[in-house]
N, C-alpha and C positions, 0 to 999 in steps of 0.2 A: 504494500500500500504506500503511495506518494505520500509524503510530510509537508504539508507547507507553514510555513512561520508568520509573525505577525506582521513583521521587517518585510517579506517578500507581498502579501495582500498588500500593505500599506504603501510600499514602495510601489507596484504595480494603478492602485489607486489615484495616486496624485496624478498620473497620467491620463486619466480620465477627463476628457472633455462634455460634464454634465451641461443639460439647457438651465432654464430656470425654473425652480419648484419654489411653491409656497407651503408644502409640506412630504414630511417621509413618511409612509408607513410603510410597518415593518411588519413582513408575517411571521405572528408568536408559534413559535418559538426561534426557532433557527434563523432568521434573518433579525433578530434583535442586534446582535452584538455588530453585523456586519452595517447595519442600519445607523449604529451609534458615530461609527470609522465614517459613513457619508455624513453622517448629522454636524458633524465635528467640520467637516470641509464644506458643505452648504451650508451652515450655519441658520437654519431652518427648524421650525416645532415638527417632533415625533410623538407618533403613535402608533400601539399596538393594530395588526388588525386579527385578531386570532383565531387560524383556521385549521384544521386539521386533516390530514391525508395518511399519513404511514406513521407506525409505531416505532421505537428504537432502534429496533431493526433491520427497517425501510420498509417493514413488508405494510403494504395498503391494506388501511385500518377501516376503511369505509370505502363506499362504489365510488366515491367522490370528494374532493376536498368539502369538508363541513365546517360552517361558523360554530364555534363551540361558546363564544362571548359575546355579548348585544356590545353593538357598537357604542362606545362613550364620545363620541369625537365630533365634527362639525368638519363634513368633506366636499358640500355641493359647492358647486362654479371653478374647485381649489384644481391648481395645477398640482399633482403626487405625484413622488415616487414612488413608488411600492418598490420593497426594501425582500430578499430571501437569500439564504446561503447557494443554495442549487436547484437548479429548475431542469428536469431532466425531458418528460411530458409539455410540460406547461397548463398542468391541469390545475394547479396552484395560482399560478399567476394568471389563469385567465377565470375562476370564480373570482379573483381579489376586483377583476377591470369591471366583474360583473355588478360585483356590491358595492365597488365604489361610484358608478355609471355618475354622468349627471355633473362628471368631473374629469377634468384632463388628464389621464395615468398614464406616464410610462414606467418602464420595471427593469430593474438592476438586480443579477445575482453576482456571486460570488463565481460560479461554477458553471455553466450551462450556457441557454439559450434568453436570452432577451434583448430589450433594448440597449442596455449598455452590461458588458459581461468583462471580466477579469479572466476567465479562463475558459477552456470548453473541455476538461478533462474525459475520455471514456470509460476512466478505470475508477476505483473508490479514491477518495483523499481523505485522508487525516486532517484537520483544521486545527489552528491553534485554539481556537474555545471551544470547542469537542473535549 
């Protein structure tokens, strides 16, 4: 399994040519931390959106990513980020476009496939907040 460090995301990060957002959200669980490292460089208000798809062990815990928390937050007209560690499907990222509608989202993982991505590994990775 690959290693990556927090020096190598962060370093890779800065290189990131984000647009403008007036907020992140992060999908709870695993795009917190990576959500915090963009929060810190947009300099922009975070929030959870918390949705669930697979267990610990990646294996799908439902047909579908599911809201498991009522929304606390104020998202309609807002330009988002929507914030995850790895997006393999994008079946995460595209419930998140669905509940946040009504607002401009685009979406940043760590690993995968979306709008602005750091890596597109095939194999598992290790992360330094794992």
């Amino acid at each position: 399994m690959k290693k990556i460090t927090f020096e190598q995301v962060k370093r890779k990060l800065k290189k990131v040519k984000f647009g403008k957002f007036d907020l992140i959200v992060a999908i709870g669980k695993g795009g917190i931390i990576p959500a915090a490292l963009v929060q810190n460089i947009l300099n922009v208000d975070m929030h959870v959106l918390w949705l669930n798809f697979r267990d610990e062990k990646q294996c799908p815990r439902h047909k579908a990513p599911k809201l498991v928390k009522k929304i606390s937050f104020n998202f309609k007209g807002k330009r988002i980020l929507v914030v995850d560690d790895v997006s393999r499907t994008g079946a995460t990222l595209g419930k998140a476009k669905e509940i946040l509608k009504g607002s401009s989202v685009k979406t940043f993982v760590v690993d995968g496939c979306a709008d602005y991505s750091l890596y597109n590994h095939k194999e598992c990775v290790s992360w330094p907040w794992n």
